[in-house]
C-alpha positions as CSV (number, residue, x, y, z in Angstrom):
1,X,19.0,2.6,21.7
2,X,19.1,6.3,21.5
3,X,15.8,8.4,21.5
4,X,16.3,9.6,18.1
5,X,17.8,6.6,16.2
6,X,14.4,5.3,17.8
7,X,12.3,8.1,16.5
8,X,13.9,7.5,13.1
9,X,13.6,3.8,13.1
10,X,9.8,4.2,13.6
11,X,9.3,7.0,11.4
12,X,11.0,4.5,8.5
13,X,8.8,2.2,9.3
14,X,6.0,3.9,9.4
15,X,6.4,5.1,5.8
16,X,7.4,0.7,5.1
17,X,4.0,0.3,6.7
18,X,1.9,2.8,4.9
19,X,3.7,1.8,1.4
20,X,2.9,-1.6,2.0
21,X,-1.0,-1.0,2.6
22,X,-1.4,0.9,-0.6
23,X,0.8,-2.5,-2.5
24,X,3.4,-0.4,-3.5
25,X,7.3,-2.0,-3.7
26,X,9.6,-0.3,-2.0
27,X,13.7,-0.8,-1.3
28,X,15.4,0.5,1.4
29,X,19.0,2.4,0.3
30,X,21.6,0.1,2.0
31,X,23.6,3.6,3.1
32,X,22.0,7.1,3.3
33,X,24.8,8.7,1.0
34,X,22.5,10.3,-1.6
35,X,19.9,12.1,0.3
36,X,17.6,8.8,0.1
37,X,15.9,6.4,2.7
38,X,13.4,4.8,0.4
39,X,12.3,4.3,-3.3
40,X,8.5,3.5,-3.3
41,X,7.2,2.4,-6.4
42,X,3.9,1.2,-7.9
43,X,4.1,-1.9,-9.6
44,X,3.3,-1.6,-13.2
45,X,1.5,0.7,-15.2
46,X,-0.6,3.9,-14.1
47,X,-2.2,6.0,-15.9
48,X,0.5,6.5,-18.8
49,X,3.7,5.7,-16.5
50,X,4.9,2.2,-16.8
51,X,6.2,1.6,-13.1
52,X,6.4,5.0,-11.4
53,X,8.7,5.5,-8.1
54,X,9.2,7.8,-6.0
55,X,12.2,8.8,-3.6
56,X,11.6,9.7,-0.3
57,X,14.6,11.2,3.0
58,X,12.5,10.4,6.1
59,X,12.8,12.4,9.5
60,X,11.3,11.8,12.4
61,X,10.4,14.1,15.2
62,X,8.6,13.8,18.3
63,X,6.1,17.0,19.0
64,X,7.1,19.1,15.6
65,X,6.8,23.0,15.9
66,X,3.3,24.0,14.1
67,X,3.6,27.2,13.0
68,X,0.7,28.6,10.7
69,X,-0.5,25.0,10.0
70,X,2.7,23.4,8.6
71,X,5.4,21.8,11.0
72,X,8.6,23.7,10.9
73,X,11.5,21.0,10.4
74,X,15.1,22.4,10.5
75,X,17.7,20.1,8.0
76,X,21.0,20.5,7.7
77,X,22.1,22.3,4.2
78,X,24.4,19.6,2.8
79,X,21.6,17.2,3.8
80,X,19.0,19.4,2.1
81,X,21.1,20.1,-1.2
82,X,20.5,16.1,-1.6
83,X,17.3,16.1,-2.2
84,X,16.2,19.8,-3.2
85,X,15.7,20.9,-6.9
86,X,15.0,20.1,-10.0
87,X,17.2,17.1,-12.5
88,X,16.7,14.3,-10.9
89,X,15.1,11.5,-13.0
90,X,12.7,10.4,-10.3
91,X,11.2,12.7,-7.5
92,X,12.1,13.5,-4.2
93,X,10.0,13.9,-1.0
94,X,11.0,15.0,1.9
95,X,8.5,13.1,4.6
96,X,8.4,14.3,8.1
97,X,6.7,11.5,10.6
98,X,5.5,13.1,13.9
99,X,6.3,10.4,16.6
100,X,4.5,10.2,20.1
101,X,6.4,11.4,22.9
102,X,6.3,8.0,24.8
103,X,8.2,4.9,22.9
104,X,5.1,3.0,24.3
105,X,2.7,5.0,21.6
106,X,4.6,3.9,18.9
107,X,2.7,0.4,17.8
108,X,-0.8,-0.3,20.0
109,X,-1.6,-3.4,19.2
110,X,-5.3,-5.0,20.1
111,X,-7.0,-8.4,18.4
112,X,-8.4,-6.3,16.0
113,X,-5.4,-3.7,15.0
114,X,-2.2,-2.4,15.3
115,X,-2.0,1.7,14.9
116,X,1.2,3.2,14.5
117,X,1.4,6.7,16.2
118,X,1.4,9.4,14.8
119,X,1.1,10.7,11.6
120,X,3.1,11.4,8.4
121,X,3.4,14.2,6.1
122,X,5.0,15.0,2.5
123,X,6.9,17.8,1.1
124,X,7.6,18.0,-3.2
125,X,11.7,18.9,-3.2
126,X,11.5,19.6,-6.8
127,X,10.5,23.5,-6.6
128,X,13.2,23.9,-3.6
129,X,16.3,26.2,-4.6
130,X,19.6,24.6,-3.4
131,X,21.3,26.4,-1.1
132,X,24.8,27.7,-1.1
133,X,27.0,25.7,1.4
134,X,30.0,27.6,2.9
135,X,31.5,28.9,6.2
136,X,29.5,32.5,4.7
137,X,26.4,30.7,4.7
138,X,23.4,29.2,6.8
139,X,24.3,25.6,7.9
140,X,20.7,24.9,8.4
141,X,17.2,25.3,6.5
142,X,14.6,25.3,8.0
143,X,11.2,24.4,5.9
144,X,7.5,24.4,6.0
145,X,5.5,21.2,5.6
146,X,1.8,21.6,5.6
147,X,-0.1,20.0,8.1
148,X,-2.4,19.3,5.1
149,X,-0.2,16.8,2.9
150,X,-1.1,14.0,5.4
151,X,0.5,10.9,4.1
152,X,-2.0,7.9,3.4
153,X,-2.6,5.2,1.1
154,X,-4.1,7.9,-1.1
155,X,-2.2,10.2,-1.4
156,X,0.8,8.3,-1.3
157,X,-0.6,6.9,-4.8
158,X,-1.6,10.5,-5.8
159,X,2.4,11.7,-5.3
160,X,3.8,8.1,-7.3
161,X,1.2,9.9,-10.4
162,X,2.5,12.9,-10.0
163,X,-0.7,14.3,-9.1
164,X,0.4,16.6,-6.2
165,X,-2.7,18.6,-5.6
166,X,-5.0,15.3,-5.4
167,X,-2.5,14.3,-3.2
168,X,-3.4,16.9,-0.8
169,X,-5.8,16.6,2.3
């Protein structure tokens, strides 16, 4: 398998696996045409929200660029445009999983626990302009995700509320 099909295929589960501990649902898109990976949704009520969900585009990257405390992640435009902006009816996250360097950090397993290297990270789409796509224009984006908006089973519940600033670290 390819390093970064790898990569992505543990950064997905990663986010399976964190969604899962916090007893969230979740579905997996059967073909990434719409900018989406996963729905993640809390099963009934919370707060006032019957049923709240979330849509997330995973990416996976071993060793991220920090720069200023937030990881510099470079999309491509058309990719970006998916998920960016405001109108969509439920809202989109852009999570960023920093994978270990060596395939053999992904899952340590002992009798008492498995830990999934490394860490993942969130990014609200809704305040993101879209981007002009054209041969006159940037192919690529290249945004800032704070090293702060650590993904866990917290704030992963704090994001399906809505609640954006609790969900930060």
């Amino acid at each position: 398998m390819h390093a970064s099909v790898h990569a992505g295929l543990h950064g997905e589960g990663f986010i399976y696996a964190l969604a899962c501990a916090a007893g969230f649902t979740t579905a997996k898109m059967n073909l990434d045409v719409d900018g989406v990976d996963w729905q993640i949704a809390h099963p009934g009520p919370k707060g006032t929200v019957r049923s709240p969900k979330i849509e997330c585009q995973v990416k996976a990257r071993s060793a991220p660029e920090l720069r200023d405390d937030c990881f510099q992640l470079r999309l491509d435009a058309g990719g970006y445009n998916k998920i960016a902006g405001e109108g969509f009816r439920i809202p989109r996250f852009l999570f960023l999983v920093a994978v270990p360097d060596e395939i053999s950090g992904y899952a340590v397993c002992t009798h008492d626990a498995m830990r999934l290297g490394t860490a993942g990270y969130w990014l609200a789409m809704a305040d993101k302009p879209v981007v002009p796509i054209g041969e006159e224009h940037p192919k690529t984006i290249v945004l800032s995700v704070p090293r702060r908006n650590l993904l866990t089973v917290h704030s992963l519940g704090a994001l399906l509320a809505g609640d954006l600033e609790g969900a930060k670290s």
